[in-house]
PyMOL commands that place a pseudoatom at each C-alpha (Angstrom):
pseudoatom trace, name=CA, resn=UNK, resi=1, chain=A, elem=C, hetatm=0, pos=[32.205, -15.021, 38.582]
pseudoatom trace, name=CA, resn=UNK, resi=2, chain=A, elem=C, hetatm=0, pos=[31.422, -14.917, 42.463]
pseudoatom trace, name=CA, resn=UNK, resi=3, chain=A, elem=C, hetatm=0, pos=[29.025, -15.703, 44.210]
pseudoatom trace, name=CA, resn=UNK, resi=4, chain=A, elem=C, hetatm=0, pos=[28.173, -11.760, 44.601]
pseudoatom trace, name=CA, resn=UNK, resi=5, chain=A, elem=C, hetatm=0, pos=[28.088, -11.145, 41.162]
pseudoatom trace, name=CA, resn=UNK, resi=6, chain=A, elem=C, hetatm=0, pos=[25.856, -14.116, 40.162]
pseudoatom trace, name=CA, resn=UNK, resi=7, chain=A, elem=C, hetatm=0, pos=[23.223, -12.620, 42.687]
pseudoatom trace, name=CA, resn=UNK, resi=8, chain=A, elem=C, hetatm=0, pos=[23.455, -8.932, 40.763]
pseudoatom trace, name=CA, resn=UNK, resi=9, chain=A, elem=C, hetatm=0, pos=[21.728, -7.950, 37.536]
pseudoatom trace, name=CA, resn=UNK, resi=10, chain=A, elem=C, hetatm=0, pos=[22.528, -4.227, 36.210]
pseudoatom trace, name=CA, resn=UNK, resi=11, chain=A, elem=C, hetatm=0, pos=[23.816, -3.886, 39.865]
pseudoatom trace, name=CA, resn=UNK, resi=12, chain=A, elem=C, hetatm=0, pos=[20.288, -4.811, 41.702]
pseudoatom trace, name=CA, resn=UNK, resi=13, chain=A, elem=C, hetatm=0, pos=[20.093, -7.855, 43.938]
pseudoatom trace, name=CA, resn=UNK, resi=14, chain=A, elem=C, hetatm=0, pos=[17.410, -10.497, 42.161]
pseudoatom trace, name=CA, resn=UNK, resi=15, chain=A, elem=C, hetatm=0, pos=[14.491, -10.928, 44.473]
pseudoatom trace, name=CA, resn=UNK, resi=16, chain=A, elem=C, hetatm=0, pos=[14.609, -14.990, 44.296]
pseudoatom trace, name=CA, resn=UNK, resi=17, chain=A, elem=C, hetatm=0, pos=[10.956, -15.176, 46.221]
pseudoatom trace, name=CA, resn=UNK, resi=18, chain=A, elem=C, hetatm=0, pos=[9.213, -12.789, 43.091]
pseudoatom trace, name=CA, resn=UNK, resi=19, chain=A, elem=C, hetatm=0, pos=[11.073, -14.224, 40.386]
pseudoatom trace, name=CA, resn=UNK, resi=20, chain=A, elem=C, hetatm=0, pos=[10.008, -18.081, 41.675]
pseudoatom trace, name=CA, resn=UNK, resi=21, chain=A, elem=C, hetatm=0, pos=[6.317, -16.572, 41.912]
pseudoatom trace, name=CA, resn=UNK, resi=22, chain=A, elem=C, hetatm=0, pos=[6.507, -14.814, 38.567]
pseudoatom trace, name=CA, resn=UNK, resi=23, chain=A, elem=C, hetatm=0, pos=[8.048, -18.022, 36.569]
pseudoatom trace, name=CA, resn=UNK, resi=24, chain=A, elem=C, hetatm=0, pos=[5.221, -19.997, 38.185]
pseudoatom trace, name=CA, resn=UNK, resi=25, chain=A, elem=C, hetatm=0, pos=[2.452, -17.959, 36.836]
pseudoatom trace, name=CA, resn=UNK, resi=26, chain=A, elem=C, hetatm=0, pos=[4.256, -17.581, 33.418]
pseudoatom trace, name=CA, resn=UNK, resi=27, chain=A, elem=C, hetatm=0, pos=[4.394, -21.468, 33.211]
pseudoatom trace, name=CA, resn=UNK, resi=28, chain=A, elem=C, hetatm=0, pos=[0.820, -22.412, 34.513]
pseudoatom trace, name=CA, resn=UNK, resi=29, chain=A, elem=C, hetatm=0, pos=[-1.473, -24.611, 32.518]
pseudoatom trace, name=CA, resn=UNK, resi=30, chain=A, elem=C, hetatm=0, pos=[-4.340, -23.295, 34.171]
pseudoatom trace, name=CA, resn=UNK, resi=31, chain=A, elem=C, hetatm=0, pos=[-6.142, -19.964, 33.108]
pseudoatom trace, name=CA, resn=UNK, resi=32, chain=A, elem=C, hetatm=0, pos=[-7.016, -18.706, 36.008]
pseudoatom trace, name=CA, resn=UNK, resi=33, chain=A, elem=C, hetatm=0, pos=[-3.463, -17.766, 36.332]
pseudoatom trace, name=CA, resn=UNK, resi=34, chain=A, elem=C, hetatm=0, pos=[-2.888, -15.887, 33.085]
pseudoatom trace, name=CA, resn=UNK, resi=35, chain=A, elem=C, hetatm=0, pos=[-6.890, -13.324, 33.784]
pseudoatom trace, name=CA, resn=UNK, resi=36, chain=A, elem=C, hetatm=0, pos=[-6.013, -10.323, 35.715]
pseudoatom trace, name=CA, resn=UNK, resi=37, chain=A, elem=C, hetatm=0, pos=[-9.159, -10.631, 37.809]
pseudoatom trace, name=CA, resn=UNK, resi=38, chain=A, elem=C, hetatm=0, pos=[-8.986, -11.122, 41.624]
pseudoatom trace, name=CA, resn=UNK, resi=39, chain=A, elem=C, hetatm=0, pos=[-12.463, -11.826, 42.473]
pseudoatom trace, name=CA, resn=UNK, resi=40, chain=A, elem=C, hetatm=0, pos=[-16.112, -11.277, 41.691]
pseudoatom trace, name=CA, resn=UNK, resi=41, chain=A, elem=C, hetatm=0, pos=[-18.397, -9.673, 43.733]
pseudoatom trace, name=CA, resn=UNK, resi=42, chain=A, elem=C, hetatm=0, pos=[-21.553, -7.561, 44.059]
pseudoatom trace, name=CA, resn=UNK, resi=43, chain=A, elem=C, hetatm=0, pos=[-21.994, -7.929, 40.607]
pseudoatom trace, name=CA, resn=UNK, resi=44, chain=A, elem=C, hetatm=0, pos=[-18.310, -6.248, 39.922]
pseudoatom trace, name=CA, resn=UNK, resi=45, chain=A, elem=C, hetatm=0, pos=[-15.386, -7.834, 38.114]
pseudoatom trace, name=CA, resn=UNK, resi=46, chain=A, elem=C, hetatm=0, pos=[-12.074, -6.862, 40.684]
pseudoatom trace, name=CA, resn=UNK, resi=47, chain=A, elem=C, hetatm=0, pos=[-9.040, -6.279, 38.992]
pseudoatom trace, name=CA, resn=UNK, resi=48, chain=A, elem=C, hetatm=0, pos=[-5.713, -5.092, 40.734]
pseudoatom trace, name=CA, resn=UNK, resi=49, chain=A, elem=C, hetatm=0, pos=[-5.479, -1.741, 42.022]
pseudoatom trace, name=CA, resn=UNK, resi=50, chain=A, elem=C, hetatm=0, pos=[-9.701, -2.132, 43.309]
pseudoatom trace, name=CA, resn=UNK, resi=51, chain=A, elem=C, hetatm=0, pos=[-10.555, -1.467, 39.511]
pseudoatom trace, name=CA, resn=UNK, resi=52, chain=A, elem=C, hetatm=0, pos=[-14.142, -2.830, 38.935]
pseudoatom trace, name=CA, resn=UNK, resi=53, chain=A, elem=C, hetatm=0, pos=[-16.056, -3.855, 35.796]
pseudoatom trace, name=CA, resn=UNK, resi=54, chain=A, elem=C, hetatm=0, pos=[-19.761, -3.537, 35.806]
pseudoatom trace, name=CA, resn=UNK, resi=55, chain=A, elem=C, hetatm=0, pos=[-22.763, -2.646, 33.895]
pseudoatom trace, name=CA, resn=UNK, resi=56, chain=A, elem=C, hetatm=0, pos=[-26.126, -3.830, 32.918]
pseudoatom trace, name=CA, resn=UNK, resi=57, chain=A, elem=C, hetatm=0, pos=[-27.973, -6.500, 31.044]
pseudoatom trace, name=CA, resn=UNK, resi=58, chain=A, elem=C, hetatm=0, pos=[-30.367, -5.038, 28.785]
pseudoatom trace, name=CA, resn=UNK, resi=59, chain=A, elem=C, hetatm=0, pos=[-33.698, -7.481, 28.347]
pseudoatom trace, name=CA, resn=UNK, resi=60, chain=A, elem=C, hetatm=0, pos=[-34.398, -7.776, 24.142]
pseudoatom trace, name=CA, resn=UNK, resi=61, chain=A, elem=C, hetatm=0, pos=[-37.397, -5.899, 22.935]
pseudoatom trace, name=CA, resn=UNK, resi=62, chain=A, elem=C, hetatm=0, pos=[-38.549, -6.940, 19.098]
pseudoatom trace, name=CA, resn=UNK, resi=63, chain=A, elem=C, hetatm=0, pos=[-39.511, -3.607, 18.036]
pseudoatom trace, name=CA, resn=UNK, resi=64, chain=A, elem=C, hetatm=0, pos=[-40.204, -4.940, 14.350]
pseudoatom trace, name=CA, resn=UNK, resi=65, chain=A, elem=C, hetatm=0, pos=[-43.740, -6.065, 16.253]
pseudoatom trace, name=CA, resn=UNK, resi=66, chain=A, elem=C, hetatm=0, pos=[-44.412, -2.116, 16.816]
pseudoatom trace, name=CA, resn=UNK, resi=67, chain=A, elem=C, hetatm=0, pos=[-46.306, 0.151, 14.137]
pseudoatom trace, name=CA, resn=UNK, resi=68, chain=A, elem=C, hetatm=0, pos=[-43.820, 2.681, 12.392]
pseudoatom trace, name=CA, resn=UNK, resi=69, chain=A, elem=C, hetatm=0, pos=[-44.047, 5.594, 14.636]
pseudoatom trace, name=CA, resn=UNK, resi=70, chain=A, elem=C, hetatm=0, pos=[-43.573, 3.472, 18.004]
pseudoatom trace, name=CA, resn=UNK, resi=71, chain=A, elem=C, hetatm=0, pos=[-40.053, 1.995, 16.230]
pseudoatom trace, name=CA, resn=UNK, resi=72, chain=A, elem=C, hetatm=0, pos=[-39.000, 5.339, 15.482]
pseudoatom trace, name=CA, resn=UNK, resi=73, chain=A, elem=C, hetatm=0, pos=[-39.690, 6.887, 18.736]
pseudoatom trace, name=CA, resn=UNK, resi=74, chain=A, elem=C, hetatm=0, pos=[-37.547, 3.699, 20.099]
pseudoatom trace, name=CA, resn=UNK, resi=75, chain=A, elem=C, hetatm=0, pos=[-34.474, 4.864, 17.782]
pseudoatom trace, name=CA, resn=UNK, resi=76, chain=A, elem=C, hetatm=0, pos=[-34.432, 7.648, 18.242]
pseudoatom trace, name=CA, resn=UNK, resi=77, chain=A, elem=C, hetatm=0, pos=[-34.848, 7.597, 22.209]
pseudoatom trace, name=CA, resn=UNK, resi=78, chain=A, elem=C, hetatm=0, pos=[-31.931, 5.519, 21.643]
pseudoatom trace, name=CA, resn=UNK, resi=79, chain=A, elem=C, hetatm=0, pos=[-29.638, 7.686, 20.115]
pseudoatom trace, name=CA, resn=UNK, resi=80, chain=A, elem=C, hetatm=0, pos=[-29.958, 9.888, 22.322]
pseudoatom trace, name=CA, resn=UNK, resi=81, chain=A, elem=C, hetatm=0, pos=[-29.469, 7.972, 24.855]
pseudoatom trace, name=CA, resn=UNK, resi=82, chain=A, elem=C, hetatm=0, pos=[-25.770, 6.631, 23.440]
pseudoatom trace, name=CA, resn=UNK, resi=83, chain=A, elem=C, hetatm=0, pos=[-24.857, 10.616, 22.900]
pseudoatom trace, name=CA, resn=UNK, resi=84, chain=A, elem=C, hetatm=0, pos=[-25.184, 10.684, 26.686]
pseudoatom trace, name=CA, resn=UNK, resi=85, chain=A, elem=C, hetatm=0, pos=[-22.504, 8.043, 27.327]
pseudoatom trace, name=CA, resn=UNK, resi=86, chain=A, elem=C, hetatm=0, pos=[-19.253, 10.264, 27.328]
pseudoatom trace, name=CA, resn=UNK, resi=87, chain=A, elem=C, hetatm=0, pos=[-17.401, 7.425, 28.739]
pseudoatom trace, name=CA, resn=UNK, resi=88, chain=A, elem=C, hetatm=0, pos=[-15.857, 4.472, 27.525]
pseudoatom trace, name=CA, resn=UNK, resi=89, chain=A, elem=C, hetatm=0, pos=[-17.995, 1.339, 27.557]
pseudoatom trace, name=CA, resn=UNK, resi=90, chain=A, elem=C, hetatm=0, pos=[-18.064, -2.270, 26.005]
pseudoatom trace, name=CA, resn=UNK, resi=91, chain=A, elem=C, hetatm=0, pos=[-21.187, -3.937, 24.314]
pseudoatom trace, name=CA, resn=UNK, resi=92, chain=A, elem=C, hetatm=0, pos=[-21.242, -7.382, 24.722]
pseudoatom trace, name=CA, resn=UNK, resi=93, chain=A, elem=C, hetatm=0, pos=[-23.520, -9.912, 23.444]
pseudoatom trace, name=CA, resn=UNK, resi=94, chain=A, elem=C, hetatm=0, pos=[-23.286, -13.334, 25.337]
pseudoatom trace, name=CA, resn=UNK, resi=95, chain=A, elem=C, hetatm=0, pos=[-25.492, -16.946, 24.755]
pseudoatom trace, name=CA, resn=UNK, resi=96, chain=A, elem=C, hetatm=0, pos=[-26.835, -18.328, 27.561]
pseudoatom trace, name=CA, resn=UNK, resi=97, chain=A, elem=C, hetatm=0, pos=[-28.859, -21.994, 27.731]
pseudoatom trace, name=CA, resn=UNK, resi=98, chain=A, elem=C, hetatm=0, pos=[-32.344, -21.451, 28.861]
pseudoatom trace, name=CA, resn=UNK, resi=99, chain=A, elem=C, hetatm=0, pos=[-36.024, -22.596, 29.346]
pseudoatom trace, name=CA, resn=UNK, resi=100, chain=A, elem=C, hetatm=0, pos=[-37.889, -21.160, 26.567]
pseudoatom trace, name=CA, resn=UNK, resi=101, chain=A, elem=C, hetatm=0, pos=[-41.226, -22.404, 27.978]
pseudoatom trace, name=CA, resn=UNK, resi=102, chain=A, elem=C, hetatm=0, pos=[-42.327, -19.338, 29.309]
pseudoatom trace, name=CA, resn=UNK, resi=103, chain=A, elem=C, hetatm=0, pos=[-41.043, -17.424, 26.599]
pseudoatom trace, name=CA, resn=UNK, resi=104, chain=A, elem=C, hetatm=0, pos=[-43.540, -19.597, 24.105]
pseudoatom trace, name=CA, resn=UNK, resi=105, chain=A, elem=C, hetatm=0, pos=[-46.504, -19.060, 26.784]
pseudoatom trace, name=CA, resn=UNK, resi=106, chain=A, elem=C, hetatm=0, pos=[-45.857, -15.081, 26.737]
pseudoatom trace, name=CA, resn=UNK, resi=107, chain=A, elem=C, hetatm=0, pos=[-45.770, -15.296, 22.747]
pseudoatom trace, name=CA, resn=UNK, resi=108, chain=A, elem=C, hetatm=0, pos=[-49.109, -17.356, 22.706]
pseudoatom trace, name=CA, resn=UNK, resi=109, chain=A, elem=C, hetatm=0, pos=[-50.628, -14.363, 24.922]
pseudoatom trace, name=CA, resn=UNK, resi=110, chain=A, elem=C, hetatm=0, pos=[-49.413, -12.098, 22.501]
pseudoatom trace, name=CA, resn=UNK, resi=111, chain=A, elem=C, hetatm=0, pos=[-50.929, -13.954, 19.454]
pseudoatom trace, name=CA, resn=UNK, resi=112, chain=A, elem=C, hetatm=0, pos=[-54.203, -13.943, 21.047]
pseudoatom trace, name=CA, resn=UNK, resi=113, chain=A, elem=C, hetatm=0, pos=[-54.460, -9.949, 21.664]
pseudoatom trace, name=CA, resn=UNK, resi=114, chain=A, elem=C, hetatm=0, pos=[-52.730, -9.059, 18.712]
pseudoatom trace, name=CA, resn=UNK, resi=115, chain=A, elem=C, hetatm=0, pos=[-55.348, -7.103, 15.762]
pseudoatom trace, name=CA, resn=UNK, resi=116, chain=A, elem=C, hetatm=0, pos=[-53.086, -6.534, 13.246]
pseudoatom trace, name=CA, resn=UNK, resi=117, chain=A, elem=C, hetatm=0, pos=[-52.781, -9.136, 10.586]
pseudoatom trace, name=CA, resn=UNK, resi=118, chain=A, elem=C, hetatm=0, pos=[-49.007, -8.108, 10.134]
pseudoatom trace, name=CA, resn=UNK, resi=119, chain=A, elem=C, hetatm=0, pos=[-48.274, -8.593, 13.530]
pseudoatom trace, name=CA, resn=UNK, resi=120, chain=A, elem=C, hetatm=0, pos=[-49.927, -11.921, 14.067]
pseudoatom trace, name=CA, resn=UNK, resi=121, chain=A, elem=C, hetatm=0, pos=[-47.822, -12.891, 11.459]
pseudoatom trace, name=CA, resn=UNK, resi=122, chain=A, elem=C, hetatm=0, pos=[-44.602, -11.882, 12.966]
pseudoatom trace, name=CA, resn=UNK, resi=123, chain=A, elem=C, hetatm=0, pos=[-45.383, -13.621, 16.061]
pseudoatom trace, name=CA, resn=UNK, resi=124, chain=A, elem=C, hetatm=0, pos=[-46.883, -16.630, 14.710]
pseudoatom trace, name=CA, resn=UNK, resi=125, chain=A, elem=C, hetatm=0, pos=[-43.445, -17.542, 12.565]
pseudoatom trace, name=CA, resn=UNK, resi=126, chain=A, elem=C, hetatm=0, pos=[-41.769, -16.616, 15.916]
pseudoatom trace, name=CA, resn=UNK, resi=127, chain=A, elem=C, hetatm=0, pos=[-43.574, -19.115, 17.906]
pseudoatom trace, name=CA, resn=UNK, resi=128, chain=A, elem=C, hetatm=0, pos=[-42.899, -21.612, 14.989]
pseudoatom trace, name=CA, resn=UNK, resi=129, chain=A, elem=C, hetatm=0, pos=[-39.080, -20.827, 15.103]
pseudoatom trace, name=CA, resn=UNK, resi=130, chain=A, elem=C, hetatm=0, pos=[-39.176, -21.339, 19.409]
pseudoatom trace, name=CA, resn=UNK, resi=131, chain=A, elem=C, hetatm=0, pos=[-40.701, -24.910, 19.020]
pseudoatom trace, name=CA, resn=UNK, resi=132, chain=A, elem=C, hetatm=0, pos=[-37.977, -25.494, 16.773]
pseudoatom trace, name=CA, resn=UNK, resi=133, chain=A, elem=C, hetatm=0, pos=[-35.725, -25.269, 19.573]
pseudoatom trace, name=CA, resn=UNK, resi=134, chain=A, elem=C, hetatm=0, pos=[-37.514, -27.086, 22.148]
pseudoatom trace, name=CA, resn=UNK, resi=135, chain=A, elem=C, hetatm=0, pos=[-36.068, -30.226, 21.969]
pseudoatom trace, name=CA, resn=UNK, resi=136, chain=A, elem=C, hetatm=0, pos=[-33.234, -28.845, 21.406]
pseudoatom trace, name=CA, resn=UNK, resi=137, chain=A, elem=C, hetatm=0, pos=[-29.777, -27.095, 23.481]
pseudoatom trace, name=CA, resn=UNK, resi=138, chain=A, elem=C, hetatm=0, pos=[-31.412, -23.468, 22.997]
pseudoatom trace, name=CA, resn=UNK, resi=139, chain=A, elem=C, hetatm=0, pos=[-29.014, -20.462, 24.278]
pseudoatom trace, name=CA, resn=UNK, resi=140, chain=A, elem=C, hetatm=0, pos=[-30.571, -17.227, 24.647]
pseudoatom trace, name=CA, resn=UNK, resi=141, chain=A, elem=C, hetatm=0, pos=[-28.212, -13.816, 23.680]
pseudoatom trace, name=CA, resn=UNK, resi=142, chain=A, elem=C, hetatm=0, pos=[-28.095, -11.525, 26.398]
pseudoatom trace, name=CA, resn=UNK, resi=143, chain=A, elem=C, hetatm=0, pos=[-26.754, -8.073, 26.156]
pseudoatom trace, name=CA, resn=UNK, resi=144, chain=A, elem=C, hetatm=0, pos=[-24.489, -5.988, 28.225]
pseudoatom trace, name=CA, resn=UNK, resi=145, chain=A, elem=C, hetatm=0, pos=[-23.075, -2.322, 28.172]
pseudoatom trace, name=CA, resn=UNK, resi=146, chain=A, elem=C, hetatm=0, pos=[-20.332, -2.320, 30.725]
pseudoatom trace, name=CA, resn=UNK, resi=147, chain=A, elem=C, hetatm=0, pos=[-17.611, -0.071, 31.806]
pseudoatom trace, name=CA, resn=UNK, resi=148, chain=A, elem=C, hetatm=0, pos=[-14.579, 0.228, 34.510]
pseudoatom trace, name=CA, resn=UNK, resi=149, chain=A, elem=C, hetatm=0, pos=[-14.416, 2.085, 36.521]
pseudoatom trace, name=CA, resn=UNK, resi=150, chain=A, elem=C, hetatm=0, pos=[-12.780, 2.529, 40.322]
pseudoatom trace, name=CA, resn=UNK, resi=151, chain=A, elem=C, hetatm=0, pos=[-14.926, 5.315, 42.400]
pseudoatom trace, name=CA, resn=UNK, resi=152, chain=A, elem=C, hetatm=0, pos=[-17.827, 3.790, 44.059]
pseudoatom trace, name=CA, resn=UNK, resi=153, chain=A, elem=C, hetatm=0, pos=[-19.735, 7.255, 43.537]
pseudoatom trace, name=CA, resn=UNK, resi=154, chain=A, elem=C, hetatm=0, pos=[-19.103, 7.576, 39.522]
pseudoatom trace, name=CA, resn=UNK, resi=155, chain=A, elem=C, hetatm=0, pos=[-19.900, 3.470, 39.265]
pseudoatom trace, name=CA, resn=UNK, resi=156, chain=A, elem=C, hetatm=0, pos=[-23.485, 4.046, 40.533]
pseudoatom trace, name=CA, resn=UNK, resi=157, chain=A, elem=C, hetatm=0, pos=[-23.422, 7.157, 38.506]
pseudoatom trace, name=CA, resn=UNK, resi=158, chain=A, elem=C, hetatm=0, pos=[-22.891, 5.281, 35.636]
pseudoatom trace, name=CA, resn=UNK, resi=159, chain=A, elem=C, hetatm=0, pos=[-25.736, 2.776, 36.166]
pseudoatom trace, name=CA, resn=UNK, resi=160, chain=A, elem=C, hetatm=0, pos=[-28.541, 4.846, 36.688]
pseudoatom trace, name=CA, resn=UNK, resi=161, chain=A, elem=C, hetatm=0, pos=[-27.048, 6.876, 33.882]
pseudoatom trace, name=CA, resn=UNK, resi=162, chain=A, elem=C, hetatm=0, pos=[-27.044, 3.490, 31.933]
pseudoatom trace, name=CA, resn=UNK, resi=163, chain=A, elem=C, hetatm=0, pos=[-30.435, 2.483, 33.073]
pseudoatom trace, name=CA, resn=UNK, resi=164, chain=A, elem=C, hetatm=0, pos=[-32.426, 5.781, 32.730]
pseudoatom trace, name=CA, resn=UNK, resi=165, chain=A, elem=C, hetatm=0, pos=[-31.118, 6.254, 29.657]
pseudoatom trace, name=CA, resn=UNK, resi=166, chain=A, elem=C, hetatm=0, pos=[-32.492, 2.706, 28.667]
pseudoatom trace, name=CA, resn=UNK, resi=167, chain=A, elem=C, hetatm=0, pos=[-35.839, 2.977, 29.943]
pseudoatom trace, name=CA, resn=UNK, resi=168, chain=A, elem=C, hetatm=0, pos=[-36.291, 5.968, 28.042]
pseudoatom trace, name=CA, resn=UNK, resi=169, chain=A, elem=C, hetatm=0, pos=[-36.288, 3.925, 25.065]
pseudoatom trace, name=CA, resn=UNK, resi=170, chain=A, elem=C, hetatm=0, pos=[-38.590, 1.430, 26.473]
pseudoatom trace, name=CA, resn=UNK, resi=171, chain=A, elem=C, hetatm=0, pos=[-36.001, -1.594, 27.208]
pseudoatom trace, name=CA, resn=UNK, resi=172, chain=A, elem=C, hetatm=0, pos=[-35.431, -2.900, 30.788]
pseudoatom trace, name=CA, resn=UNK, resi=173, chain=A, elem=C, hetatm=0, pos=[-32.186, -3.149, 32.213]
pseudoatom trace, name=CA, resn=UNK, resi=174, chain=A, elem=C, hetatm=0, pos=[-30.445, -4.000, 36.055]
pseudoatom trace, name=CA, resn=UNK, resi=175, chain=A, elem=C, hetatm=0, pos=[-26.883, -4.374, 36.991]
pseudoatom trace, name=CA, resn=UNK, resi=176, chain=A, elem=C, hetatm=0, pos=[-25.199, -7.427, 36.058]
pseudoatom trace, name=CA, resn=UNK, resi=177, chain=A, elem=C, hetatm=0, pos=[-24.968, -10.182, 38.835]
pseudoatom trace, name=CA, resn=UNK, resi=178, chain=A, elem=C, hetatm=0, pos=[-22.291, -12.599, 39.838]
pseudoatom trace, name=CA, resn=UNK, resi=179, chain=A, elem=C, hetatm=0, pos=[-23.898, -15.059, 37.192]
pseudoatom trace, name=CA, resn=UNK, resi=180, chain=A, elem=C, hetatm=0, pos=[-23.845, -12.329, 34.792]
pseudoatom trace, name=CA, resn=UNK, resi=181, chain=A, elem=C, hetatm=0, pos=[-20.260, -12.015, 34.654]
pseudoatom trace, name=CA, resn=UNK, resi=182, chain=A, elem=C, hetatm=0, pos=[-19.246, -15.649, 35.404]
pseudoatom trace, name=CA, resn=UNK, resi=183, chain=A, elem=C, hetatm=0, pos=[-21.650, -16.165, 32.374]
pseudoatom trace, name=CA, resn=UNK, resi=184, chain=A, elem=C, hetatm=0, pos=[-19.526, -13.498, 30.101]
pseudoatom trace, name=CA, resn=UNK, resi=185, chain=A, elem=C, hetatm=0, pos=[-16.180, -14.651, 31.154]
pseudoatom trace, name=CA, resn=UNK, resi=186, chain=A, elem=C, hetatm=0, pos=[-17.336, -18.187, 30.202]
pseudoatom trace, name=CA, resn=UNK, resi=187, chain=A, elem=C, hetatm=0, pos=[-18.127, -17.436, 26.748]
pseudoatom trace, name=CA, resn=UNK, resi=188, chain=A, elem=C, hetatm=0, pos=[-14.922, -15.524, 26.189]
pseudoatom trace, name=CA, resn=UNK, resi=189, chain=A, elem=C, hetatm=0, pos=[-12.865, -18.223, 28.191]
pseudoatom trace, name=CA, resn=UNK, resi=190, chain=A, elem=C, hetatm=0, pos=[-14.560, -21.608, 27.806]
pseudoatom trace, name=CA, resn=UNK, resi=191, chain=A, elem=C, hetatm=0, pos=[-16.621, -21.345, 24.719]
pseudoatom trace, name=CA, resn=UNK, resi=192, chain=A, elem=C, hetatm=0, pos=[-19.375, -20.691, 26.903]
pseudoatom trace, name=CA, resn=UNK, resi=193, chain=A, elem=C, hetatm=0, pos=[-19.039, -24.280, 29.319]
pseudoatom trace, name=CA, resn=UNK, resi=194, chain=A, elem=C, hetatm=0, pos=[-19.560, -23.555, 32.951]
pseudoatom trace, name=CA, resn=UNK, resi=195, chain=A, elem=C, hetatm=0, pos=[-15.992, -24.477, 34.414]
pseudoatom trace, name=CA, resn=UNK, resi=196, chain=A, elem=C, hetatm=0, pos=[-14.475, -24.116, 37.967]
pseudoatom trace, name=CA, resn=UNK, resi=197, chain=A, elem=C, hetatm=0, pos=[-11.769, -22.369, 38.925]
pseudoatom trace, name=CA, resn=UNK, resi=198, chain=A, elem=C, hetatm=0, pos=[-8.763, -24.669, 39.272]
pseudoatom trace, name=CA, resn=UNK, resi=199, chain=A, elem=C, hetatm=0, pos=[-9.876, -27.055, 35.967]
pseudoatom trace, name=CA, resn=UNK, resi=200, chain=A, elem=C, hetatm=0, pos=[-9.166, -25.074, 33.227]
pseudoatom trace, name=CA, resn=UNK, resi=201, chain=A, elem=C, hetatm=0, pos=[-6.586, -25.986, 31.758]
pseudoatom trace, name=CA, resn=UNK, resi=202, chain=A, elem=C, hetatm=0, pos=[-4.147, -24.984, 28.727]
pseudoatom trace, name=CA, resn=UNK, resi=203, chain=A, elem=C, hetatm=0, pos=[-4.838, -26.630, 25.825]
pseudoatom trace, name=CA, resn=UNK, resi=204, chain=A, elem=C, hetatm=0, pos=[-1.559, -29.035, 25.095]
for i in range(1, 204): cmd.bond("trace and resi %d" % i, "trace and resi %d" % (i + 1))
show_as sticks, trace
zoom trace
């Protein structure tokens, strides 16, 4: 062969500089390299093309601690609140290490104002399962609706959609943050260990 045929494939010239760039990426031991994700910011994932993933993180309400008619109302303000989503949406549920501390002080308060028998019950075994955990590495699950989306006017749309829709039901909700995601991606990526980019590497 010559030298103009070795430079033609199906009778188009090989761009040497993309094919060097794409064998790099393909060969990269670090992940960074194989996540579609350029960036995160203003509590957005961006993706190629100015595609963002957002959402909210939804703040856990025991409703097992509320009388009959007060956990129905919250179900069924619920469902009506997914039959309002007519877009596609992911739910994720992520652990996070925290400081339970003031979660024990808000359950003590509880315990004290509490009448019903049933109730102190349910909160007393809960306080007994959080000291359990004291001494220990606790991780609190945090939940998230998100979505993607790539108009700015449809993604706030979306959250106060999302949000309304939530406080309806009597849970409290905000858009995710920079930590919120980083926090996601690490429990998908890194089994939940904070990393930096540039030391995550391939496994061997």
């Amino acid at each position: 062969m010559n030298s103009k045929t070795n430079n033609m494939v199906n009778n188009k010239p090989i761009n040497k500089s993309n094919t060097s760039s794409n064998n790099k990426n393909n060969t990269s031991r670090y992940t960074e390299d194989w996540i579609n994700i350029k960036g995160i910011q203003n509590g957005m994932i961006i993706l190629p093309g100015n595609e963002r993933v957002t959402g909210v993180k939804i703040f856990p309400k025991n409703i097992f601690i509320l009388d009959p008619v007060q956990q129905e109302g919250v179900l069924n303000a619920m469902r009506n609140f997914y039959n309002l989503l007519n877009f596609e949406f992911w739910m994720i549920a992520a652990d996070r290490p925290v400081d339970i501390s003031v979660y024990l002080s808000q359950l003590q308060i509880m315990l004290q104002n509490v009448s019903s028998p049933a109730q102190a019950k349910i909160i007393a075994q809960d306080i007994d399962k959080a000291n359990m955990f004291v001494n220990n590495q606790v991780v609190d699950t945090e939940y998230y609706i998100l979505f993607k989306e790539k108009n700015q006017d449809e993604i706030a749309r979306k959250l106060r959609l999302i949000i309304n829709g939530l406080g309806s039901a009597g849970l409290n909700s905000s858009q995710t943050t920079n930590e919120d995601l980083r926090t996601i991606l690490d429990n998908f990526l890194n089994g939940g260990v904070r990393t930096e980019f540039g030391t995550v590497v391939l496994g061997e």
